[in-house]
C-alpha positions as CSV (number, residue, x, y, z in Angstrom):
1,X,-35.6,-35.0,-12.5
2,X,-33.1,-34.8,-15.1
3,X,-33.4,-34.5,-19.2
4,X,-32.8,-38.2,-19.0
5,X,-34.5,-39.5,-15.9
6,X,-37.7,-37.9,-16.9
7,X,-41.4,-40.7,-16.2
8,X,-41.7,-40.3,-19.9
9,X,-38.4,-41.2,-20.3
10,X,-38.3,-38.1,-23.1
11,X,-35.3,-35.8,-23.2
12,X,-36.3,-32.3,-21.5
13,X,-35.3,-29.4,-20.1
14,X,-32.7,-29.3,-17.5
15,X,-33.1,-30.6,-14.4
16,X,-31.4,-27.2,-12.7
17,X,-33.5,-25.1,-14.7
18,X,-37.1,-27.4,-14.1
19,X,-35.8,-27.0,-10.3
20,X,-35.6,-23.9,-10.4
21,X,-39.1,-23.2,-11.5
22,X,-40.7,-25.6,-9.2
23,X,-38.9,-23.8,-6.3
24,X,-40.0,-20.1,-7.4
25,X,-43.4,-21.6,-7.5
26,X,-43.9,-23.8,-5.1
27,X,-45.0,-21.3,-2.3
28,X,-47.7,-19.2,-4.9
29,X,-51.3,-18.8,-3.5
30,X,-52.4,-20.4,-6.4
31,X,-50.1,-23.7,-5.5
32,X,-50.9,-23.7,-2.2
33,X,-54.5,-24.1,-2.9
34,X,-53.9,-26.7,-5.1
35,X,-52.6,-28.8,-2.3
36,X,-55.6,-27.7,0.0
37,X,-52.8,-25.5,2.2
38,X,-53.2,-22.5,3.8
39,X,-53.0,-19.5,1.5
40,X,-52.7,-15.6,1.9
41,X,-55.4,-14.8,-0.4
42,X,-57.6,-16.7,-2.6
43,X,-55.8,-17.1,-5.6
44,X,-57.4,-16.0,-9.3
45,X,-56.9,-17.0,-12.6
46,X,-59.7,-17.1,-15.6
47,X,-60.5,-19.6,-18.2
48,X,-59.8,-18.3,-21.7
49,X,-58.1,-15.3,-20.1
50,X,-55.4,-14.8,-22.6
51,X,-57.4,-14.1,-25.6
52,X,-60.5,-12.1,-27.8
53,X,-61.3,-9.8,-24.7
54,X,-58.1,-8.4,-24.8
55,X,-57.4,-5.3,-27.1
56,X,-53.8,-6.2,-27.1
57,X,-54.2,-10.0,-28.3
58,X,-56.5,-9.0,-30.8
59,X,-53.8,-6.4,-32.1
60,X,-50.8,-9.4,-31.8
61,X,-53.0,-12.0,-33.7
62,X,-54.3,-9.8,-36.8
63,X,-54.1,-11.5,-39.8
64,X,-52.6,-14.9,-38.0
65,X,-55.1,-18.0,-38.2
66,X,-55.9,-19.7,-34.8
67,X,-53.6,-22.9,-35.3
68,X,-50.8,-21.2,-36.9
69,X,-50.7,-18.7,-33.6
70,X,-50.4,-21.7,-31.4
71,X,-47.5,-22.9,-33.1
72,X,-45.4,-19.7,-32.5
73,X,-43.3,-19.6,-29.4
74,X,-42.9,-15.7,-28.9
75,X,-46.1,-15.1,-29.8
76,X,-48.2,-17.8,-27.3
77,X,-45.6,-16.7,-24.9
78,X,-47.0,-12.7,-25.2
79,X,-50.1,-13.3,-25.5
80,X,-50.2,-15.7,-22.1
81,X,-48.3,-13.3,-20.4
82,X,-50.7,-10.7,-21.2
83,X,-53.3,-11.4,-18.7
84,X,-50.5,-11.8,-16.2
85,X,-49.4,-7.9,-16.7
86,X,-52.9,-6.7,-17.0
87,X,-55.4,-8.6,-14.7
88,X,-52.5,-9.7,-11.8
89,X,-53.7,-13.1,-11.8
90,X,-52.7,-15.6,-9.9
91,X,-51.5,-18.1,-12.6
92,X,-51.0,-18.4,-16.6
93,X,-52.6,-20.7,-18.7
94,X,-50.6,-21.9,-21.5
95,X,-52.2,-20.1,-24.7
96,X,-53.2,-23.1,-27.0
97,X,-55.9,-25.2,-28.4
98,X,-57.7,-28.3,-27.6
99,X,-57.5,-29.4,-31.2
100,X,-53.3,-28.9,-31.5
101,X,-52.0,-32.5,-30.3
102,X,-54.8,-33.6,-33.3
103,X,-53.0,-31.2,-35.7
104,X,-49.4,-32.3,-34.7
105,X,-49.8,-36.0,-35.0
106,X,-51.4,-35.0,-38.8
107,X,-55.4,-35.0,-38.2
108,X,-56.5,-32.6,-41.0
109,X,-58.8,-30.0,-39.2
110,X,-58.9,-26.4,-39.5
111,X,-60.1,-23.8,-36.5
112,X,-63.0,-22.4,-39.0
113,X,-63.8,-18.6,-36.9
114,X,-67.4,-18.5,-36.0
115,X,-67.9,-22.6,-35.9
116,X,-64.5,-23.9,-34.2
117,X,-62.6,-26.8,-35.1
118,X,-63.9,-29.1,-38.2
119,X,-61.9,-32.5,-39.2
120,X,-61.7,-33.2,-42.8
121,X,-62.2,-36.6,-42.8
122,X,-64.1,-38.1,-39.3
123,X,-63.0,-40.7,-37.2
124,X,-66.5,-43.5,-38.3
125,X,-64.8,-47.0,-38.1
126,X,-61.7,-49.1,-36.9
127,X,-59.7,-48.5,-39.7
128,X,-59.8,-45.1,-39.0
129,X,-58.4,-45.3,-35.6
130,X,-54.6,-46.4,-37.6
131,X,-54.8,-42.1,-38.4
132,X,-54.0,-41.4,-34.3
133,X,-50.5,-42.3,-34.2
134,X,-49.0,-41.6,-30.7
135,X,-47.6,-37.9,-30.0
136,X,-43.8,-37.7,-29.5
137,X,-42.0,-34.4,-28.3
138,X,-40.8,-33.7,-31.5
139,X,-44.2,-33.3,-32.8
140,X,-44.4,-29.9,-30.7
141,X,-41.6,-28.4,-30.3
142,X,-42.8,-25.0,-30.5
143,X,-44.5,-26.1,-27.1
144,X,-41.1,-26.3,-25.3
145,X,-39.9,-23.3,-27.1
146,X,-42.4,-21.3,-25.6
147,X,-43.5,-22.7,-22.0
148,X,-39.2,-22.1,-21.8
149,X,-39.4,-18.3,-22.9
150,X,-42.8,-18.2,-20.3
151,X,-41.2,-19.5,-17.5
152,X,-38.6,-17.3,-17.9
153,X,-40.6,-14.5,-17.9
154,X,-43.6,-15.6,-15.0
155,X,-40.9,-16.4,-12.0
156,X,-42.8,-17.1,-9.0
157,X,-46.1,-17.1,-10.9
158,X,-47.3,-20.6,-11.9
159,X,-48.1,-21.5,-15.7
160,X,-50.8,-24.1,-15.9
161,X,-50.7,-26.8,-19.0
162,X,-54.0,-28.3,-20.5
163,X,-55.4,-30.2,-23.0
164,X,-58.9,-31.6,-24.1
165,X,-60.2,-34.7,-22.3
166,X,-61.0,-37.7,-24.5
167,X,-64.4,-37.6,-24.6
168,X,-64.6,-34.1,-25.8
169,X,-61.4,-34.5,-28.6
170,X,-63.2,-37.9,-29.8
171,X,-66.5,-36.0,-29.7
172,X,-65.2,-33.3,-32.6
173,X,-63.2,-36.1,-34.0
174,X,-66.9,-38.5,-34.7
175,X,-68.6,-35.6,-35.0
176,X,-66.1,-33.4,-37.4
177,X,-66.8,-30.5,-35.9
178,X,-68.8,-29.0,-33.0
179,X,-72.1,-30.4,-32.4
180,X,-75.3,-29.7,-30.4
181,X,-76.3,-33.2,-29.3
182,X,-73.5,-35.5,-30.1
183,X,-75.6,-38.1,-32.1
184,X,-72.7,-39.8,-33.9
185,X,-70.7,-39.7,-31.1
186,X,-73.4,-41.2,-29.0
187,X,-74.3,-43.7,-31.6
188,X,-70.6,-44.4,-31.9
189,X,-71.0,-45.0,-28.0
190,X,-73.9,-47.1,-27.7
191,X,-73.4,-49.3,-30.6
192,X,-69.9,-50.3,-31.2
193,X,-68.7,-50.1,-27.3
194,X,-65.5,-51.8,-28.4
195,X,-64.8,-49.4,-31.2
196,X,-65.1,-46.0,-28.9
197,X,-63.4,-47.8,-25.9
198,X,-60.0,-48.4,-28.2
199,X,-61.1,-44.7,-29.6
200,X,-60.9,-42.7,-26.1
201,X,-58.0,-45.0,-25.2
202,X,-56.0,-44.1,-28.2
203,X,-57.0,-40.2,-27.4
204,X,-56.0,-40.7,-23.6
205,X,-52.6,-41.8,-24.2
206,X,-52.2,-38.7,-26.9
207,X,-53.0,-36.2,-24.2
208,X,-51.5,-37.7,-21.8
209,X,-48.0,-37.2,-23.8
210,X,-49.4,-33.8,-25.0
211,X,-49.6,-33.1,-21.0
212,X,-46.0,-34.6,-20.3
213,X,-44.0,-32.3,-23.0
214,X,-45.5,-29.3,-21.2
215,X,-45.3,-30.3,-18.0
216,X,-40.9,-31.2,-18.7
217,X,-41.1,-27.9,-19.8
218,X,-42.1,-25.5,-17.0
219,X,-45.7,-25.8,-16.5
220,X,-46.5,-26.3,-13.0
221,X,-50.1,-27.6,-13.1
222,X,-51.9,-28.9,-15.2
223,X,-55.9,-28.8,-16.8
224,X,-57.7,-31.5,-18.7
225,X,-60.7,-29.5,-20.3
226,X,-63.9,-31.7,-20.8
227,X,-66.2,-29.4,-22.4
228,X,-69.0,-31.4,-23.7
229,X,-69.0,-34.7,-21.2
230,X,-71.8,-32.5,-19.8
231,X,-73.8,-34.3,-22.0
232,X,-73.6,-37.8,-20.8
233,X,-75.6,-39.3,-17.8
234,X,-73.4,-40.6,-14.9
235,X,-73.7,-44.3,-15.9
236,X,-72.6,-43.5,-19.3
237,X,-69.7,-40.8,-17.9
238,X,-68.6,-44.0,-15.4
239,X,-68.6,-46.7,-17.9
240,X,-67.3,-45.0,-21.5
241,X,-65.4,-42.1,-20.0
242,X,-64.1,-42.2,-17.0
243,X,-61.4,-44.5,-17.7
244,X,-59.6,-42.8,-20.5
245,X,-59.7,-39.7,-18.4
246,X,-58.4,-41.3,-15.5
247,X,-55.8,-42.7,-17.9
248,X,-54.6,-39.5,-19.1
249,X,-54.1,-38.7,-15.2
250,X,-52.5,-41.6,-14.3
251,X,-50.1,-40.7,-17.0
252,X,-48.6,-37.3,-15.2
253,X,-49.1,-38.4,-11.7
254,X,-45.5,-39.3,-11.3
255,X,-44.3,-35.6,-11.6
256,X,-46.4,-34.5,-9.1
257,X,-47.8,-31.1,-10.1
258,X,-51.6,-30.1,-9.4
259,X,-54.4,-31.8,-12.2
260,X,-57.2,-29.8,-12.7
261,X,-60.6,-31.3,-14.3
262,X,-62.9,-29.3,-15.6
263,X,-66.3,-29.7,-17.4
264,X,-69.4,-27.9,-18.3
265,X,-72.3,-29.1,-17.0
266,X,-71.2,-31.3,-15.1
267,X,-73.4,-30.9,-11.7
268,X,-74.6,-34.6,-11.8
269,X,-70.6,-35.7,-12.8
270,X,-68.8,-33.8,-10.2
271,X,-68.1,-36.9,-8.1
272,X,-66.4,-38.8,-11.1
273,X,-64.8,-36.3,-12.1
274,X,-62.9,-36.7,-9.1
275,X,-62.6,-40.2,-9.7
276,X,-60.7,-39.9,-12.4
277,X,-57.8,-38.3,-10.7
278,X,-58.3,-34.7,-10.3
279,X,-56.7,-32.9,-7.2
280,X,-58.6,-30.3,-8.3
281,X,-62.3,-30.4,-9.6
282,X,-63.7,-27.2,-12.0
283,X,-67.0,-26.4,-10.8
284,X,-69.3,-24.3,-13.5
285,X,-71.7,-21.9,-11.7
286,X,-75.0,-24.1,-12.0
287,X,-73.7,-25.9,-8.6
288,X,-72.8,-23.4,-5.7
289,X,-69.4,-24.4,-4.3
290,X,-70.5,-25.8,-0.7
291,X,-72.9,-28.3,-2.4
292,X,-70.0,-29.3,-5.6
293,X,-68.2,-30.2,-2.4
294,X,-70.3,-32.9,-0.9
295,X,-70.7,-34.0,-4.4
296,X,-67.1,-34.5,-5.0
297,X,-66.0,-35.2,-1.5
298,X,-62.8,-35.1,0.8
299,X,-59.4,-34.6,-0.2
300,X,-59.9,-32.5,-3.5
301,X,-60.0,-28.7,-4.3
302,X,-62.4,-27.1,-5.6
303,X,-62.2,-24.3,-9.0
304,X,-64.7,-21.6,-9.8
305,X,-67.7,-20.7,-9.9
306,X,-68.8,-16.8,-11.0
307,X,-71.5,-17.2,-13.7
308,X,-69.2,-15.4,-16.5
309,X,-72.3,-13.3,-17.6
310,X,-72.3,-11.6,-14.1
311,X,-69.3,-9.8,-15.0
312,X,-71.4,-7.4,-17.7
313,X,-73.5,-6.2,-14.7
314,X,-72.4,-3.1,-12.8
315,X,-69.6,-3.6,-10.4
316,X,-71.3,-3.4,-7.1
317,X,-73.6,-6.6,-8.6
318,X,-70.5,-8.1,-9.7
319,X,-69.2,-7.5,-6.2
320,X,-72.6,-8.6,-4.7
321,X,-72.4,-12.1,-6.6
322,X,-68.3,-12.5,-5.8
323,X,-69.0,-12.6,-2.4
324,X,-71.5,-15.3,-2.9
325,X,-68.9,-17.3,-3.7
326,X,-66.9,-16.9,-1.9
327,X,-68.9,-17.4,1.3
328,X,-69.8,-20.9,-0.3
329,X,-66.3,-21.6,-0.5
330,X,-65.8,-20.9,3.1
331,X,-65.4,-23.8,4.4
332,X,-63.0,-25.7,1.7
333,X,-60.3,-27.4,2.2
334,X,-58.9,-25.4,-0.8
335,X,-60.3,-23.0,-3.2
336,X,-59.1,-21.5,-6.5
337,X,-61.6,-18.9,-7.8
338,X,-62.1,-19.0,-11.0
339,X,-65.6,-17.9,-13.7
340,X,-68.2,-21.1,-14.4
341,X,-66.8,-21.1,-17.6
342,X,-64.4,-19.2,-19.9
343,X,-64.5,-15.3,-20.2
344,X,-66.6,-14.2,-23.2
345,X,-64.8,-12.4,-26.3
346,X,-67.1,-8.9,-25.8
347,X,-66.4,-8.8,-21.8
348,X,-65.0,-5.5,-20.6
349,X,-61.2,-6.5,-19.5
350,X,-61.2,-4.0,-16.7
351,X,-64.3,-5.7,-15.0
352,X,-62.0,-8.8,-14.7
353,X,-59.2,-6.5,-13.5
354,X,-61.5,-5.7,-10.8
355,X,-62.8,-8.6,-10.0
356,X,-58.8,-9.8,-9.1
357,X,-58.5,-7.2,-6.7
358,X,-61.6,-7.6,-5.2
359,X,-61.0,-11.5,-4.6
360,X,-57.5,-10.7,-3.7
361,X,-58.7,-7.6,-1.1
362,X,-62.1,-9.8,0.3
363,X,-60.1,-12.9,1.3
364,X,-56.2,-11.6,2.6
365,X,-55.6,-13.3,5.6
């Protein structure tokens, strides 16, 4: 793939240089159990590891808002290295937010600490859908800055891309701001169909470039993060979600690198999920990992599942509850473990350090 050949048909980064990173890759554990092959130890990585748990990202980020550090090359590049150098995971995540493609195509929101992302003005009718202009490369190019400095600096270890999922972007866009039971966005859902059909589709084909500029760039996975389709029922999840989500899959499937799908809450979804396009599926830890499997079915790997809050008990419990998991995930096809859910901000950082090891030590083959 060159900077012109690209599916997107955007101009890139080299095709010598994108070569060479899928061929330092390409063999990592954390690859390899992407693609359901063989691996020499269960790779790790953590949700929201690069971030408030850390002593050293809270000492980088003083005094820098949330949006404005994710729109600083050298700085998103230390800060998702950092759990790389400490922790010895498996894989990077790029360090961003779910909200930034909304920022860059000009939403108004803020990242408010303490509450999380609140739009100024809510996405409520059809004229408001003209506001969602499509994202182009050159509406992040601190993103290619900075997935170029990482790759750089990761070699053979993997950086994954994500974004938000439709459903979850459009649910703090209807919403304008976080929200315990999603009535507007369920009300938006139930009683103009048409008007949050045209809504997710105009949010899939935003992350779905979102997910293309980082992918050009390096990243050699990706995640689409659906944190509050939880809330729907399966009928609801097949009919007004699914096919956005599948869209914004569809959309990277020519480049050929891992998708990850994850959701919270998502016990009674995990077989759409899959649907939609995943190779991989996120399991949270109300579903153990040998059951999430006959609920998503063949031909997929599976992500997770340590209850996060099982990491503030002592380490032979944490040990105790590891191992649960990973006997679960004995008999997968491919297996990438991973917490329920993203670590929490007052989590001991040398619990999860531990934690790496043990996986790593428990399951060398």
């Amino acid at each position: 793939m060159s900077a012109n050949d690209s599916p997107s048909g955007q101009q890139t980064t080299t095709s010598a240089s994108l070569d060479a990173v899928r061929n330092a890759t390409h063999d990592s554990a954390f690859l390899k159990a992407c693609r359901r092959e063989p691996v020499p130890h269960t790779p790790v990585w953590f949700m929201r590891q690069a971030g408030r748990s850390l002593p050293e990202y809270l000492k980088v980020r003083e005094g820098i808002a949330m949006l404005d550090s994710c729109m600083m090359p050298e700085l998103v590049a230390e800060i998702t290295l950092q759990p790389v150098r400490r922790h010895k995971v498996d894989a990077a995540i790029y360090f961003s937010d779910i909200v930034v493609p909304l920022k860059a195509i000009g939403i108004d929101l803020d990242i408010k600490p303490g509450v999380g992302p609140v739009i100024a003005e809510p996405i409520r009718s059809r004229a408001d859908l003209a506001r969602l202009r499509d994202l182009t490369p050159e509406d992040v190019p601190y993103v290619t800055e900075a997935i170029g400095l990482l790759t750089a600096e990761l070699d053979a270890t993997p950086l994954i891309g994500f974004a938000g999922a439709p459903f979850t972007l459009a649910s703090y866009l209807v919403e304008g701001g976080p929200s315990r039971n999603h009535e507007r966005t369920k009300a938006m859902m139930y009683g103009d169909p048409q008007l949050w059909a045209d809504l997710v589709d105009r949010l899939a084909e935003i992350t779905g470039a979102f997910l293309k500029v980082q992918i050009e760039a390096g990243a050699s996975a990706v995640q689409l993060f659906d944190s509050w389709v939880g809330a729907l029922a399966p009928a609801d999840y097949r009919r007004a979600v699914l096919p956005a989500s599948a869209k914004v899959f569809d959309a990277v499937a020519p480049y050929g690198v891992p998708r990850i799908h994850f959701g919270v809450g998502t016990g009674e979804l995990l077989g759409l999920m899959g649907e939609a396009g995943a190779d991989v599926v996120g399991v949270d830890w109300r579903v153990p990992l040998d059951e999430a499997a006959q609920r998503v079915g063949p031909g997929k790997a599976l992500q997770g599942n340590l209850d996060p809050a099982v990491l503030f008990a002592p380490t032979p419990a944490v040990e105790e509850k590891t191992r649960e998991v990973l006997d679960a995930a004995a008999g997968l096809e491919g297996h990438i473990f991973n917490l329920g859910h993203g670590v929490m901000p007052n989590m001991d950082p040398d619990a999860l350090t531990r934690l790496v090891g043990y996986v790593h030590e428990q399951t060398a083959r």
